[in-house]
N, C-alpha and C positions, 0 to 999 in steps of 0.2 A: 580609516574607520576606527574608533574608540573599541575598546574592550565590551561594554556596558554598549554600543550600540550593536556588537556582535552578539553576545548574548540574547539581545531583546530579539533578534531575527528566531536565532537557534531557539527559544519557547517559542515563539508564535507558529515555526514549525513544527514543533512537538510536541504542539495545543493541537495542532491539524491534524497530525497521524493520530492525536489521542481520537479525535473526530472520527475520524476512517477506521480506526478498529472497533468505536461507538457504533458505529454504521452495519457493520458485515457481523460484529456480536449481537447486536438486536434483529438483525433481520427477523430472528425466528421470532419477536414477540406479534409483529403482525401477520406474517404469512405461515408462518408452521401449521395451522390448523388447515387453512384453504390448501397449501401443499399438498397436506395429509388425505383429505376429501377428493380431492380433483378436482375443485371447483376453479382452480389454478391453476397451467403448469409452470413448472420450477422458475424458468425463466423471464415467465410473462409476470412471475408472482412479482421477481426482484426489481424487474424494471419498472412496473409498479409501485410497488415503495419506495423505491429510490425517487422517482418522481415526487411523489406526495411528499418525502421527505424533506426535498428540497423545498416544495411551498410553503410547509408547515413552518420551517424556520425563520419566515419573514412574518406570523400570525402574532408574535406576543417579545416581551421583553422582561417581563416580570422573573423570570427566572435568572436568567443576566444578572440584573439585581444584583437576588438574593445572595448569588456563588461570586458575583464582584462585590460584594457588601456587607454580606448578611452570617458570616458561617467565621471567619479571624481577623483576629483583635492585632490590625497590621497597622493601624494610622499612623502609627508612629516610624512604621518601617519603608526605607525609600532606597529607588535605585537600584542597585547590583543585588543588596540585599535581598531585598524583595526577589529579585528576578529568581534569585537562585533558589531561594524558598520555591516557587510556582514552578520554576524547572526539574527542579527532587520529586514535585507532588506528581506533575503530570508524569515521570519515569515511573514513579509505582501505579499508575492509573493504566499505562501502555501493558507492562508488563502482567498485571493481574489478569488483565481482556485478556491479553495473550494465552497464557499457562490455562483458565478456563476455558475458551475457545479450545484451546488444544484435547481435550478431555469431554469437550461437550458440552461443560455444565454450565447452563442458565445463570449465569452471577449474574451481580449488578452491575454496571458500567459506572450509572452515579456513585456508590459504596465506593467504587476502586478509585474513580479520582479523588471524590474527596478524602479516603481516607489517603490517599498521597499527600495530598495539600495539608491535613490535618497533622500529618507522622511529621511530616519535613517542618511546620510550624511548630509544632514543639518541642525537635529538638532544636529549633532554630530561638524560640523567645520563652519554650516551655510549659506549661498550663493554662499560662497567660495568653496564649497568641489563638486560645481556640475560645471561640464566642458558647460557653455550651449553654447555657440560660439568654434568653432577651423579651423581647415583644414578640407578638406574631408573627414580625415578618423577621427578625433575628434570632441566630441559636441555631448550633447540633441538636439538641433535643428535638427544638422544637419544628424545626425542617426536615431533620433527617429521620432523627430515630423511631420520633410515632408515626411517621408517616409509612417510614418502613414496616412497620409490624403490623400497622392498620390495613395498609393498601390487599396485602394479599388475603386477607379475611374476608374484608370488604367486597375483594372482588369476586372470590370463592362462594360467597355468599348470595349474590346479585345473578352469578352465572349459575348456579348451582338451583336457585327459583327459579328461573327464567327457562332453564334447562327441561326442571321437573312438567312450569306450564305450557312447557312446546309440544313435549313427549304425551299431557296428557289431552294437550285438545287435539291434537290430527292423531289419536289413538285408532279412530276410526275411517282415518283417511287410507286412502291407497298408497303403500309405504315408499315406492318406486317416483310419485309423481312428489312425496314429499322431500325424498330427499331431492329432488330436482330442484326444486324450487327452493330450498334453502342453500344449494347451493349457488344458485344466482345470488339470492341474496347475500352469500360471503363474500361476494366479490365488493359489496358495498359497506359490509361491515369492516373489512380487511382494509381497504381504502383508508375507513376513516380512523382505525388506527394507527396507518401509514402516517396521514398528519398529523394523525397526533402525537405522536413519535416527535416527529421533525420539530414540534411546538417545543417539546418539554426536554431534548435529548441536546438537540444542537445549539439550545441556549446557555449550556453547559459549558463548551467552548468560547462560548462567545463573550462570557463571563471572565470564564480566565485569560482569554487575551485584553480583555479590559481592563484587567485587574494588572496584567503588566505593561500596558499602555501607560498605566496613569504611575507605575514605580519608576517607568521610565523620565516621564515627565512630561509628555505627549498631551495628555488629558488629566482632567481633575476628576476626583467622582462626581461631580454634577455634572458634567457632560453626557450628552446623550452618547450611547455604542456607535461608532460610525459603519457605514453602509458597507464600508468594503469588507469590516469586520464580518458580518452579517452575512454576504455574499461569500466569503472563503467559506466560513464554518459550514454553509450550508449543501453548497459545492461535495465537501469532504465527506460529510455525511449520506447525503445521499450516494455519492462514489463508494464507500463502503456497505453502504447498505444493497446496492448493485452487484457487487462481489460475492454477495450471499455467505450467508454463514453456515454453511449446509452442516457441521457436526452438530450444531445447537438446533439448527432446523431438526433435524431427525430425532432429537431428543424429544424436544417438544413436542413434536407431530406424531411421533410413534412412540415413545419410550413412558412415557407418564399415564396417558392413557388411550385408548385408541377410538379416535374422534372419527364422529358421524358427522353430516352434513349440518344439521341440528346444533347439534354441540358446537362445532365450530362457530355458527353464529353467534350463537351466546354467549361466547366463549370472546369474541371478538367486540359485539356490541358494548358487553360489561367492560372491558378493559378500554375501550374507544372511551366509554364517557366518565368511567374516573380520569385517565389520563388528561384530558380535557379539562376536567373541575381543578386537579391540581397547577395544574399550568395556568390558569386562570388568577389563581390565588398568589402564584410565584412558588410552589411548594416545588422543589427538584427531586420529585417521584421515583422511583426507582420504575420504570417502565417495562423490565423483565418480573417485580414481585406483581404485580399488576397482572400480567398477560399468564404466568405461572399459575396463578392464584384462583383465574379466573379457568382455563382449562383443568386445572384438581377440581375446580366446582363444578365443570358440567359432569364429570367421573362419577360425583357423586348424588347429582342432580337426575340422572339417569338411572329408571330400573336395571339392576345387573348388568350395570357397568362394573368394566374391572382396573381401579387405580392402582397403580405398582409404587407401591409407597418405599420398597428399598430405594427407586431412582428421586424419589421425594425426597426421601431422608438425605441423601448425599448435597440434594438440591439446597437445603435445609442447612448443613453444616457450612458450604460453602458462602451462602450470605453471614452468617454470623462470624466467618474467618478474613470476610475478603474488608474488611475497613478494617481491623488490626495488622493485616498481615501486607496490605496494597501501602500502610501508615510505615510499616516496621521498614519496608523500601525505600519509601521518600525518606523517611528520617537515615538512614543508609545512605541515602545519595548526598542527601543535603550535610552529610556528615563529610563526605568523602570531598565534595566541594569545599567546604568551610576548611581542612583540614589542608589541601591543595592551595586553596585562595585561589577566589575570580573566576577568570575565563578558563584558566588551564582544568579544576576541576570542574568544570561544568563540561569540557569537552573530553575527561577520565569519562563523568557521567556519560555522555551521549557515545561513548563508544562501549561502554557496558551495556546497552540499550542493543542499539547495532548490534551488536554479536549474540547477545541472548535471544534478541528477535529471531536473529537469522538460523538458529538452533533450532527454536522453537517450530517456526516454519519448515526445516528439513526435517523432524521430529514428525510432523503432522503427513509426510508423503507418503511415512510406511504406512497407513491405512485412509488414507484419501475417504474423503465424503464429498458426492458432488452429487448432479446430476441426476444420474445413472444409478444412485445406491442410495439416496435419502430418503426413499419411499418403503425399503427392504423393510420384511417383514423384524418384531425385535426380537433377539435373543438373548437377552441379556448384556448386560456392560451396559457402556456409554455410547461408542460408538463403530460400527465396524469395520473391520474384525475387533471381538474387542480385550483384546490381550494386554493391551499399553495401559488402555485408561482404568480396566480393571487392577491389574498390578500397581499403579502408583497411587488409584484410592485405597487399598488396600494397605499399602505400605503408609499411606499417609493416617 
């Protein structure tokens, strides 16, 4: 077996786990609210999305596309090269999910790959290797960045009317039979952001195993994604999303603001059908500013509701940190590879992965979030007890 056929294994694996940590870090953009209500329990929520997730991933390919096509300026770059560019990106894409899972906080999954993909491109070709202007369907700007500032306005917005016309037409209703009935109805609004999750998240993988298919020399970009690609990614995804991401769940569900049946809906529908619209278009949405965006709107959608804007604010600086800082990695990795040459550095990289991971996850045992504690009332922090996450935002 070649060097450069070993490599191409070791990304497509590590396209996968970026998938699985995609997976159990978003859980909370579709189920945190129905958790929080009860219209859910915990378990039935995850098996749920994990489901949806996995159908959703077979609904569209336009996002594929864009993250195999549309976002660096690599035509010129083949093979090993490449590989190791895409293998830098995804180690700072793993590692970002990681460290904010660990902490709680709502990041972006899409920001942290790509800003992997984007760190490691240039320190690999340099200003040149990142597409930041194009057409509609090409461009950092144009993919990422308005979509990123728009989505959570947008959906703040949507849910936040929607919120206000729920509260004021059953003002007169029986409060007891209302919240009943909107919480059946989250079950169907939670659903379809489950797929629509799967639609817009796990085409992300599916992208960058495409993208190192074809440095391999497997496929050309006009080939269509093949099937099994399709089927891994979506597998992974939904298996992560299964696992449940219950620190980010609790945040979301209790920490931001503290959701009624109502609100949840809202909260879920609004986020269902942008996610949707962008996935349609090929745009790789940020699925957490979306679902974030859209529960701060019912907060304020609702009379004397109370939004805790300190866990906002942190929520706030961690998307504006997580694509310089998920980029400052990949360029890190893809430095330590280039510096090494070949296989030897890419397997330095994937054993700094390895061991950081596994920190990371013995880090997260001293205050465990499952089950049994995702629903606790908040007292503050991130997550409980919350002595960890508070000291290193803090420090940070």
């Amino acid at each position: 077996m070649s060097a450069e056929l070993i490599v191409l294994v070791i990304v497509i694996v590590t396209a996968l786990a970026f998938d699985f940590t995609n997976g159990f870090h978003d859980t909370a953009n579709a189920m945190a609210t129905s958790i929080a209500t009860g219209a859910l329990g915990p378990r039935t929520a995850v098996a749920m999305s994990g489901a949806l997730n996995l159908v959703g991933a077979f609904l569209s390919v336009e996002v594929a596309k864009t993250v195999s096509g549309g976002l660096l300026n690599i035509n010129n770059v083949h093979h090993m090269a490449l590989l190791e560019i895409v293998f830098a990106g995804l180690v700072g894409g793993i590692l970002w999910n990681l460290l904010t899972w660990l902490f709680g906080i709502p990041s972006s999954s899409t920001h942290a790959l790509f800003g992997g993909l984007i760190g490691a491109a240039m320190a690999a070709l340099g200003a040149s290797g990142v597409i930041w202007t194009g057409n509609q369907s090409t461009g950092l700007i144009n993919k990422i960045i308005i979509p990123a500032v728009l989505a959570p306005v947008v959906a703040g917005v949507v849910a936040g009317l929607g919120t206000f016309l729920v509260y004021r037409l059953t003002r007169a209703s029986d409060e007891t039979k209302v919240r009943k009935s909107f919480r059946i109805g989250q079950i169907g609004s939670a659903a379809l952001v489950s797929l629509a999750h799967g639609t817009n998240d796990a085409q992300k993988t599916m992208g960058v195993i495409f993208m190192a298919l074809v440095a391999y020399g497997t496929y050309t970009n006009h080939d269509s994604i093949p099937m099994w690609v399709k089927v891994c990614c979506a597998l992974a995804i939904a298996l992560g999303t299964y696992l449940g991401g219950w620190r980010i769940i609790r945040t979301l569900g209790k920490g931001l603001v503290e959701i009624d049946a109502p609100q949840g809906f809202a909260a879920e529908a609004s986020s269902a059908a942008i996610i949707l619209t962008s996935a349609q278009f090929g745009l790789p949405l940020s699925t957490t500013h979306a679902a974030t965006g859209s529960i701060l709107g019912t907060g304020l959608g609702k009379p004397g509701a109370e939004v805790r804007w300190g866990v906002f604010g942190r929520m706030c600086v961690a998307w504006v940190i997580t694509l310089p800082l998920a980029g400052l990695v990949g360029a890190l990795c893809w430095g330590i590879t280039d510096l090494v040459g070949g296989l030897g550095g890419v397997l330095i990289d994937l054993v700094i992965l390895i061991a950081v991971s596994s920190y990371i996850y013995l880090r997260s045992r001293s205050n465990p979030v499952d089950t049994s504690n995702v629903n606790e009332e908040w007292e503050g922090g991130l997550t409980p007890p919350s002595d960890l996450a508070e000291k290193s935002m803090t420090a940070a």
